[in-house]
N, C-alpha and C positions, 0 to 999 in steps of 0.2 A: 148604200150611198157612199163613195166616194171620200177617202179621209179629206177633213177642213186644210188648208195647206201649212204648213209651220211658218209660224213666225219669225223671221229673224230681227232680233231687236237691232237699230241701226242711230249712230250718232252722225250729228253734223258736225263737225269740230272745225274751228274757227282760229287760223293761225298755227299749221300743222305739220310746215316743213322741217323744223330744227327743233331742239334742245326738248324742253317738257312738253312740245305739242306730238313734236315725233316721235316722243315715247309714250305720249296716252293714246295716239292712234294704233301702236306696236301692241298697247295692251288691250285696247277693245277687243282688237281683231283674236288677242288670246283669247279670249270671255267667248269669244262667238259672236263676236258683234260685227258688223254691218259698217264700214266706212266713210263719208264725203269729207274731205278734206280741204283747206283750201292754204295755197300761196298766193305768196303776191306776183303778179304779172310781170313776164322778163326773167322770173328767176331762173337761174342757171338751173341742172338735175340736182336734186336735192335727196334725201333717204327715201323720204316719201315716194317718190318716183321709184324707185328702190322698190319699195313695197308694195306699192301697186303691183308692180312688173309682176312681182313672186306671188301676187292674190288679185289677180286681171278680174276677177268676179265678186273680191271683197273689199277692194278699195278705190273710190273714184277722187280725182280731182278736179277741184275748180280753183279758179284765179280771183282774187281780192287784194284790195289794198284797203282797211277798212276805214282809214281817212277820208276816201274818197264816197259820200254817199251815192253819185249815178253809179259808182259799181257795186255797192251795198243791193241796191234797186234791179240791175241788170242780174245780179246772182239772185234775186229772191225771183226775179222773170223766169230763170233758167229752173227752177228747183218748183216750181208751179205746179201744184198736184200732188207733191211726195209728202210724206210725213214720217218724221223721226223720233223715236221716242226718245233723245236728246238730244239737245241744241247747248255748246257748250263753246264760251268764248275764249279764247285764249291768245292775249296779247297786252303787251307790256312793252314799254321803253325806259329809258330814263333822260337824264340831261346830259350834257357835255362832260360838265365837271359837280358830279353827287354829289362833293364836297361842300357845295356853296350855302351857305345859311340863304332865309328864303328873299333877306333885304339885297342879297350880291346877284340875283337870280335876274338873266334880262329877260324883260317883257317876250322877246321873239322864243326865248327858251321857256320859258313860263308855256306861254299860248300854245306849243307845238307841244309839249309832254300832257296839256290837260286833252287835246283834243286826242291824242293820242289812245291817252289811257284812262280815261272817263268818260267822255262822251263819246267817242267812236265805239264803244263796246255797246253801250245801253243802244244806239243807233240801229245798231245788230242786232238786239235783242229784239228794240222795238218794230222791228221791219222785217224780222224771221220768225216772233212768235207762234204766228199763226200757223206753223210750219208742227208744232210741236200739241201734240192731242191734250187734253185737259189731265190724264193721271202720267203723263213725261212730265222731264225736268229741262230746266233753263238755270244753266250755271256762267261761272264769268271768275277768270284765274285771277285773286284779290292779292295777300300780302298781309300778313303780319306784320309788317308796317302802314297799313290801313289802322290799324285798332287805336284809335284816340288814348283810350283807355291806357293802353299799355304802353303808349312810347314816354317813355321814364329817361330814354338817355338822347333823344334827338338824332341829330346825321342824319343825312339824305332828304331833305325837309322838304325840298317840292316832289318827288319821287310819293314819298309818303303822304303828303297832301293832296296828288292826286288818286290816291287808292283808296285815303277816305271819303274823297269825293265820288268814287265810282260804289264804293258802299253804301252812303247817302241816296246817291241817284238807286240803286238798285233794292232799295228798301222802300223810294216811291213808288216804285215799277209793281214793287211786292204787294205796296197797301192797296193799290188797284185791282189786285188778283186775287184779294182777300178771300173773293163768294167762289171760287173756284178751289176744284185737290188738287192745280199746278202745284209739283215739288221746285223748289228755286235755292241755288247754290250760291254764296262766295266763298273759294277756299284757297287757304294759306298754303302753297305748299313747301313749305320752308327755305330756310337758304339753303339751295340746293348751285354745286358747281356748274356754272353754266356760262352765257357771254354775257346774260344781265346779273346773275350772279356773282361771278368772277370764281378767282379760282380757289378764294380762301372760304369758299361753302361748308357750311357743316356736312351738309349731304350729298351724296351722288343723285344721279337720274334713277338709278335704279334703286335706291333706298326713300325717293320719294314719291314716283310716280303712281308705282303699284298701289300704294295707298289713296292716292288722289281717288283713281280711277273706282277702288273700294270702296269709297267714302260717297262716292258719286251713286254705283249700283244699288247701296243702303239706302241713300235717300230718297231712290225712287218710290214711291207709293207712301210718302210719307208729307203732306200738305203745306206749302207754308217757304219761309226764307230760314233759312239759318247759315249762319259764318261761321267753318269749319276747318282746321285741319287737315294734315296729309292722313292724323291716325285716326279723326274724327273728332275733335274736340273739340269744346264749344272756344271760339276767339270770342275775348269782349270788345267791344262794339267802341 
């Protein structure tokens, strides 16, 4: 009989042109892993384009804006039939000016950072699930300024409000999945130097991603929601 063919394990990664997306795609691809990638539509060449080119077999892309749900809908049309052993969202904004307490915050800035970064991820979540087998994972880039618990000194107050809210929302996503071995991720990956970071990060890309991505391969085959870390640690809630 003919050997069973190999498996290449393969992610969907969600928000993949720049900064932490462009380097957790950089590092699947290290692992051995398998590709989809998405930008947003119009973007200029971006690394990812970049990386393709250099792995025309191991990296593909697709266009999103995941504000928009007919294209949330239009990409799950396109991806019809595939299955990835992780689905893994990755997107974040912030406001104009972080600095504002949440009473100086306008409504139009308010409404655009929650749709942003709360409910356009769960969106994704909820509408590419079924994309992802019962023992893969379904993760979503959180923030250590999500953690209720821990914020002791304030700053950046609607930023942080909406990433407790995308933790909230992804702990009901979780209690639903309960009778399943779905593994489900929110991870912190620290302040890491970036454009949403800025430039006074503790961390580089490369002292945080590798981790992410480690944190990610560990919890696969292991049930349930947890909020973690770049090193793995548990964030409280």
């Amino acid at each position: 009989m003919p050997d069973a063919p190999i498996h290449t394990p393969a992610v969907l990664l969600i928000g993949a042109s720049r900064g932490l997306g462009y380097a957790m795609a950089a590092e699947f691809l290290k692992n051995g892993w398998n590709v989809v990638g998405t930008v947003r539509a119009g973007s200029s060449r971006t690394l990812l384009h970049d990386l393709a080119n250099a792995h025309p077999d191991r990296i593909e892309i697709e266009t999103l804006d995941i504000t928009r749900p007919e294209q949330i809908q239009a990409l799950r049309e396109r991806l019809s039939g595939r299955m990835f052993d992780v689905l893994f969202v990755n997107a974040g904004t912030t406001n104009p000016d972080p600095t504002q307490t949440i009473g100086e915050v306008s409504t139009e800035d308010f409404v655009a950072l929650m749709i942003t970064n709360a409910l356009s991820p769960m969106r994704v979540v909820e509408r590419m699930a079924d994309l992802v087998p019962p023992a893969g994972l379904i993760g979503i880039m959180s923030s250590g300024q999500g953690s209720i618990a821990d914020n002791e000194s304030g700053q950046r107050e609607l930023y942080r409000g909406s990433k407790a809210a995308l933790n909230q929302f992804m702990r009901s996503f979780a209690a639903r999945q309960a009778h399943t071995p779905l593994a489900m991720l929110l991870i912190a990956p620290g302040w890491v130097r970036t454009d949403l970071g800025g430039p006074e990060g503790r961390l580089s890309i490369e002292e945080s991603v590798p981790g992410v991505v480690n944190v990610i391969l560990n919890k696969l085959g292991r049930p349930g929601l947890e909020y973690l870390d770049y090193r793995g640690r548990t964030v409280r809630w």
